[in-house]
C-alpha positions as CSV (number, residue, x, y, z in Angstrom):
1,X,-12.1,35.9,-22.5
2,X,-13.8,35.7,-19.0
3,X,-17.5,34.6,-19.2
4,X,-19.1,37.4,-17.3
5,X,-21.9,36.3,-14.9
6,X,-24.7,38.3,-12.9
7,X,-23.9,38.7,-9.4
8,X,-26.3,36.1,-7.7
9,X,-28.4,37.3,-4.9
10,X,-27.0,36.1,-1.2
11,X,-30.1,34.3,-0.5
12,X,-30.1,32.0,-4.1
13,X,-26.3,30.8,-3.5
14,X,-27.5,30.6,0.0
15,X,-30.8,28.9,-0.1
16,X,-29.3,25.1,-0.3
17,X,-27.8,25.9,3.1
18,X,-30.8,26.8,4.9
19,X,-31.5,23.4,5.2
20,X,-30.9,21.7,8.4
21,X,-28.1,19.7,8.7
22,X,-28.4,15.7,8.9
23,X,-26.1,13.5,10.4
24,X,-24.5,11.0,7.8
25,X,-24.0,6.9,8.6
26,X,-20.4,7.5,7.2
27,X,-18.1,5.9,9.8
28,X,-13.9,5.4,9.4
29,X,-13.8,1.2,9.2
30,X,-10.1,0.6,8.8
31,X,-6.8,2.1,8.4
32,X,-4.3,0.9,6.3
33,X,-0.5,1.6,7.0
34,X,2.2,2.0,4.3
35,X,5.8,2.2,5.9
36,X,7.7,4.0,3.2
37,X,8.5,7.6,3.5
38,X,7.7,11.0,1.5
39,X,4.8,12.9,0.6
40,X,1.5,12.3,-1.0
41,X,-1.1,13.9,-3.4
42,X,-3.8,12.4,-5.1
43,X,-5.1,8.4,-4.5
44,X,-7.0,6.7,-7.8
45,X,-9.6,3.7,-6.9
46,X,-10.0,0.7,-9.4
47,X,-13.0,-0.1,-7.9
48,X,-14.0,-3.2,-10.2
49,X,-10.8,-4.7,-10.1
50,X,-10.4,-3.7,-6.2
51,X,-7.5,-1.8,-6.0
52,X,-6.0,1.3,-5.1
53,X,-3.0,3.4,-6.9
54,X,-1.4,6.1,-4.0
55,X,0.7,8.6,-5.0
56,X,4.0,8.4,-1.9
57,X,6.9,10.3,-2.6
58,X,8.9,8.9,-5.6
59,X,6.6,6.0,-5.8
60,X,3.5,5.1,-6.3
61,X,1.5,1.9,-3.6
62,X,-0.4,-0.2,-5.4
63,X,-3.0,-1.8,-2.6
64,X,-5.8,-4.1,-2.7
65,X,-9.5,-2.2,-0.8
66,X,-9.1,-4.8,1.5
67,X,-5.4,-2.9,2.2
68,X,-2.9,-5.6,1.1
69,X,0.2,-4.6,-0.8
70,X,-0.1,-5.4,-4.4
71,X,3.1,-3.6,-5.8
72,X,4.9,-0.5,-6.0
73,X,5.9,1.6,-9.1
74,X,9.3,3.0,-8.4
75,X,11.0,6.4,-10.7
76,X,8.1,8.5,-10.1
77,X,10.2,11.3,-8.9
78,X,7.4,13.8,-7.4
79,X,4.1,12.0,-8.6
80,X,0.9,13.8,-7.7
81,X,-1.8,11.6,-9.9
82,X,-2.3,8.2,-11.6
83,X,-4.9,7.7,-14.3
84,X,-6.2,4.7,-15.8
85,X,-6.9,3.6,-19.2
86,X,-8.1,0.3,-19.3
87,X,-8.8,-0.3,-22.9
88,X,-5.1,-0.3,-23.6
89,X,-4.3,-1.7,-20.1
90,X,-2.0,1.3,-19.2
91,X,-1.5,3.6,-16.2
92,X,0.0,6.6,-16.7
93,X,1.5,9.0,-13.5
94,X,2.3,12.5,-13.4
95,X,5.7,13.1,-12.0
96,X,6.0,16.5,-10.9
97,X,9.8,16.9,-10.3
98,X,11.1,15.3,-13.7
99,X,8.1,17.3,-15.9
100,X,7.3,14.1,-17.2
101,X,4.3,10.9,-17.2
102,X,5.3,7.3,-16.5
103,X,3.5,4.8,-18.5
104,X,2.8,1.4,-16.8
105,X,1.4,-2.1,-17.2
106,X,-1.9,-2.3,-15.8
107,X,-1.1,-6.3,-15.1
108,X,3.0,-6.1,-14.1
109,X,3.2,-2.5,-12.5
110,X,6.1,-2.4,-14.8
111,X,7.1,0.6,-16.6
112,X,6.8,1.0,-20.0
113,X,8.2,4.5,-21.0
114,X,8.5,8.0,-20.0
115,X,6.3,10.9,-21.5
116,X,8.0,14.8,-21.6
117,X,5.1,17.1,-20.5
118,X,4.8,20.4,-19.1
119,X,6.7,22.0,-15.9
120,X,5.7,20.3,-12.6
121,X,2.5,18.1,-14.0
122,X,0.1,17.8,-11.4
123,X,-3.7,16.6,-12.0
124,X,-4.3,13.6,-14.8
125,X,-7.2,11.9,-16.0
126,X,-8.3,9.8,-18.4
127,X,-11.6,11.5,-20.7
128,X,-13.4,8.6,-21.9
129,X,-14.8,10.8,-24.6
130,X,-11.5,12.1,-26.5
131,X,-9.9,8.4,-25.4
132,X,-6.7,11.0,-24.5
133,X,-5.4,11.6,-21.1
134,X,-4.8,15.1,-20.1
135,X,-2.2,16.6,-17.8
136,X,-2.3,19.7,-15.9
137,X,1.2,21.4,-15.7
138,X,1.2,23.5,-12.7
139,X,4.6,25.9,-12.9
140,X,3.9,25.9,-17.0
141,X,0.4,26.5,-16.3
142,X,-0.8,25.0,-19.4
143,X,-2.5,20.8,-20.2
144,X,-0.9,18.5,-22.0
145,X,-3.0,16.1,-24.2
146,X,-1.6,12.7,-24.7
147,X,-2.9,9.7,-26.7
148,X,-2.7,6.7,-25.0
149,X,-2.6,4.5,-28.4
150,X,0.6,6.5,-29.7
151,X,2.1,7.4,-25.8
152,X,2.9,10.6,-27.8
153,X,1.9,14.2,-26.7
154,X,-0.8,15.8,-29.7
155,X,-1.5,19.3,-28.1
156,X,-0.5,21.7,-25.7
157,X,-3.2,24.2,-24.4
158,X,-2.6,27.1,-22.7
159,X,-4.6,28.2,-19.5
160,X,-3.1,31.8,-18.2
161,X,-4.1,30.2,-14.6
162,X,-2.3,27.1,-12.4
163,X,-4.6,24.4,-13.2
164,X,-5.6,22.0,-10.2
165,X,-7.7,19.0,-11.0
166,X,-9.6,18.1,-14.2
167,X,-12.8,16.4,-15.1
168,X,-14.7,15.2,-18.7
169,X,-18.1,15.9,-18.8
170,X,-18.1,12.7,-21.0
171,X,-20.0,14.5,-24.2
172,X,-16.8,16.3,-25.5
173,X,-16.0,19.1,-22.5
174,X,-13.0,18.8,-20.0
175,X,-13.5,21.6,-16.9
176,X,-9.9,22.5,-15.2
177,X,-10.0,24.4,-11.7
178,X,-7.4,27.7,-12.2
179,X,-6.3,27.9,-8.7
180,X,-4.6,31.2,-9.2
181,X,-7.3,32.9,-10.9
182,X,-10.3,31.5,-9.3
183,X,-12.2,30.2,-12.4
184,X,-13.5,27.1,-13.7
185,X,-11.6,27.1,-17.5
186,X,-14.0,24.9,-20.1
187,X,-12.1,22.7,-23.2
188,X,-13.4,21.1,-26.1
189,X,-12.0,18.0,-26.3
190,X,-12.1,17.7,-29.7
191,X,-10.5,20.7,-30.4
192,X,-8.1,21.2,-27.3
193,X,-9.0,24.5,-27.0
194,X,-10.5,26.7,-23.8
195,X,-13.9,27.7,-25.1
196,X,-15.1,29.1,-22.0
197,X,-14.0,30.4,-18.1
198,X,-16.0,30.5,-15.7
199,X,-15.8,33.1,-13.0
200,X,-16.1,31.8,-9.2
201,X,-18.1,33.6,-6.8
202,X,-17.1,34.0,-3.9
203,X,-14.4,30.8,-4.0
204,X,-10.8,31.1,-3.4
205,X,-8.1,29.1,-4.7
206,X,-10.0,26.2,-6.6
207,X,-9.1,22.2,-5.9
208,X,-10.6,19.7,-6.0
209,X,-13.6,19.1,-8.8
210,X,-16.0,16.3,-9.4
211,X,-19.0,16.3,-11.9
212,X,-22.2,14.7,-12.0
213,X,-22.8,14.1,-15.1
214,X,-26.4,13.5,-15.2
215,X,-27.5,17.1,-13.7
216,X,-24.7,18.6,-15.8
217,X,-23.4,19.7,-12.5
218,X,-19.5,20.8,-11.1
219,X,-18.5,20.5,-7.7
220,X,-15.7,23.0,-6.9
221,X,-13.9,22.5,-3.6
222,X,-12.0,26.0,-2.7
223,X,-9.1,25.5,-0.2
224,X,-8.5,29.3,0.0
225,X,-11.9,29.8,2.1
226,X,-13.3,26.6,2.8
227,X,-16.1,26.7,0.4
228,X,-18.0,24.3,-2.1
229,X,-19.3,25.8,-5.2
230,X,-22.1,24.2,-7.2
231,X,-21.5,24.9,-10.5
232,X,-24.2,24.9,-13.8
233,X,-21.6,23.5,-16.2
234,X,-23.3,24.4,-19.4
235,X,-22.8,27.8,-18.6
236,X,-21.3,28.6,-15.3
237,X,-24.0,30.1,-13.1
238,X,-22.9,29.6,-9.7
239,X,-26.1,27.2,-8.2
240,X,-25.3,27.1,-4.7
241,X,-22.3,27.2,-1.9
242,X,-21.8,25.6,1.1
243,X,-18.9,26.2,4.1
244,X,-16.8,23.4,4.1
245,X,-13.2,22.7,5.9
246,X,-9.8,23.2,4.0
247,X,-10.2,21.3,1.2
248,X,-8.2,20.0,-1.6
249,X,-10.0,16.8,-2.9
250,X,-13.8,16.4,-3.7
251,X,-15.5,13.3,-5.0
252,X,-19.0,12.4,-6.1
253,X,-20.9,9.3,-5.9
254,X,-23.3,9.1,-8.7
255,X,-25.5,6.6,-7.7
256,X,-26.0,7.9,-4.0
257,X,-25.9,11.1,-5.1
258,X,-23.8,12.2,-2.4
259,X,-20.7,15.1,-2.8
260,X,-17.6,14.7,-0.5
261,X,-15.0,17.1,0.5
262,X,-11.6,15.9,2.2
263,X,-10.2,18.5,4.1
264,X,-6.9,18.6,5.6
265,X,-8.1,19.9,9.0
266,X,-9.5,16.5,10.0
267,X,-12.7,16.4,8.6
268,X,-14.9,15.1,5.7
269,X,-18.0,17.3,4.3
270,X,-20.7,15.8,3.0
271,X,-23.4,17.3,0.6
272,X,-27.0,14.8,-0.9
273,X,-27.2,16.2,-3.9
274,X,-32.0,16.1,-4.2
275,X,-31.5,17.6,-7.8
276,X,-29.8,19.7,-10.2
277,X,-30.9,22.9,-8.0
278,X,-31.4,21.3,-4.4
279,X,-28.4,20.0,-2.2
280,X,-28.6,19.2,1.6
281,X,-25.8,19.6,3.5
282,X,-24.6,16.8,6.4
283,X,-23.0,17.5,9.7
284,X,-19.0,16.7,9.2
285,X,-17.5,13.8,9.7
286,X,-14.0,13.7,11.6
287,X,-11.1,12.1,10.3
288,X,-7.5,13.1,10.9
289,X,-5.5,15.7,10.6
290,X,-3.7,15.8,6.8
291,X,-6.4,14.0,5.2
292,X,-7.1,16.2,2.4
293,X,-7.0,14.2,-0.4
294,X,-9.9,11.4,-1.6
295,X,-10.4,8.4,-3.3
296,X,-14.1,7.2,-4.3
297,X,-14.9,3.3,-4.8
298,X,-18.0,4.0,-7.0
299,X,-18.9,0.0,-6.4
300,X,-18.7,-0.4,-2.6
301,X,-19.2,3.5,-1.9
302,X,-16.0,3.1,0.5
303,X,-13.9,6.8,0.9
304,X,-10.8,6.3,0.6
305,X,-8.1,8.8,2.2
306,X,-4.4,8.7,2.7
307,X,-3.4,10.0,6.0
308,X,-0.2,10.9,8.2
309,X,0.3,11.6,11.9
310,X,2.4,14.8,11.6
311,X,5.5,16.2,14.7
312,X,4.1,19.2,16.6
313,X,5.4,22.3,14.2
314,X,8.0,24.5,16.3
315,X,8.2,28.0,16.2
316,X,11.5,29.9,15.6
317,X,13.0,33.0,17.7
318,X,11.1,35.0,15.2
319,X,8.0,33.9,15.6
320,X,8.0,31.9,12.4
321,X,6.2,28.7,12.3
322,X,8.2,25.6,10.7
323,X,6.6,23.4,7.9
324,X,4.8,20.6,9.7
325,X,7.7,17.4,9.9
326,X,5.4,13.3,8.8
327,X,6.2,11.2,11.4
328,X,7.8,8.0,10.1
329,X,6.3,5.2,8.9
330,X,2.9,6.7,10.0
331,X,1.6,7.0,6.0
332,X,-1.7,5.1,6.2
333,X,-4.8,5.2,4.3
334,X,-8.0,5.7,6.3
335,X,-11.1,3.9,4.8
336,X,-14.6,5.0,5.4
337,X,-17.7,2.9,5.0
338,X,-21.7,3.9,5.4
């Protein structure tokens, strides 16, 4: 059942956007290439132990923040996400094309088995609350919940939309963008079942999603219309929206209180969160071209974003454009710094 909300008045969703933009001391500080070919989705920072876990094609590039190469996982046919579970000092990836997770030695980088999921797995996290690591399956559109302790998988939950990325509100909820049906879906992590959906106004095709935990706040990056939805997450009142670029990743930083948007046009929005109902919105920051995707450093406050130069797309007798072509070896993660 869809949680019905009143239609907010323009000028409350509006009213954190009346406020003047401010220019950010956000500045790109390095750039660091990886050489191997394919695709990319999501990046994962291990900011204590100073390392980052790229998602590259069939791979996954493990590289120190100061950019050196620190391994590669290999077998990952497809992977979009990597999550971390420390206590047990596993990784586990999400590899889209064999429906499965790959489980890995935090310390070696060495596999340690495979998982069976859902069709074409996408998002994965860790929730620090259950202690399980959930899976969104895009094509299957459903999560799968698996313990870390057992590697097994304990439920499957349905979600009647193709979830995106999921976050723990670290109290015994996990919140799941539906990409296809322009909601915010609620779990109880306890339970594994949806206990609530939350309707999105005026946002399109759902991302990216970061929580602050302390205001009890979501941060819903829609790539359909270039929009970032504050969201109550007790009860899905839409709080406030801003215009972004063409998202796909958002990240927060809890102790600068600052809300980031990668978006694949070449820039990165940036929102100062002044309390649970007041946000500020910064002037943009230009990046490149393809970096849509973000990881945060919660320690240093370095951005993380992996980055390709891309051939100029051709156009066919038609009038058909061509799927943009990566140059090769021009995968590199750009690193941004205040």
């Amino acid at each position: 059942m869809i949680t019905k909300m009143p239609l907010l008045a323009g000028a409350l969703l509006m009213v954190s956007s009346a406020f003047a933009q401010q220019k950010s001391a956000l500045h790109i500080s390095n750039n660091f290439p990886i050489k191997s070919s394919g695709g990319w989705d999501y990046i994962t920072v291990d900011g204590p132990n100073k390392r980052m876990f790229v998602s590259h094609g069939t791979q996954v590039n493990i590289l120190s923040t100061a950019g050196d190469s620190l391994g590669v996982i290999t077998g990952t046919n497809g992977v979009h996400g990597i999550a971390l579970v420390k206590p047990l000092n596993k990784g586990y990836t999400s590899n889209g094309r064999d429906n499965a997770c790959t489980v890995f030695d935090l310390t070696t980088y060495k596999p340690i088995a495979q998982i069976k999921v859902g069709t074409n797995p996408d998002a994965i996290f860790y929730d620090d609350f259950s202690k399980k690591v959930f899976v969104f399956n895009g094509r299957s559109q459903d999560a799968s919940v698996i313990d870390p302790a057992t590697d097994q998988v304990v439920a499957t939950i349905p979600l009647g939309g193709k979830p995106e990325t999921g976050v723990s509100d670290g109290k015994g909820k996990v919140f799941v963008n539906s990409e296809t049906t322009n909601e915010v879906i609620a779990i109880d992590a306890n339970t594994y079942k949806v206990i609530a959906r939350y309707k999105l106004i005026d946002g399109d095709e759902p991302s990216g999603l970061a929580i602050d935990r302390a205001t009890n706040r979501l941060f819903v990056g829609c790539g359909g219309n270039q929009t970032l939805i504050v969201m109550d997450a007790a009860n899905g009142k839409n709080v406030a929206r801003f215009k972004i670029g063409d998202t796909d990743g958002v990240a927060f930083d809890p102790a600068l209180k600052l809300v980031y948007t990668s978006n694949g046009d070449g820039s990165l929005s940036i929102i100062k969160e002044m309390s649970a109902n007041k946000f500020v919105q910064y002037t943009n920051l230009p990046t490149e071209v393809s970096a849509r995707t973000i990881g945060l450093d919660e320690i240093t406050h370095k951005i993380y974003l992996p980055a390709a130069k891309t051939e100029p797309v051709q156009s066919s007798a038609d009038g058909k454009k061509s799927q943009p072509k990566q140059v090769p070896g021009s995968f590199h993660i750009i690193e941004i710094s205040q």
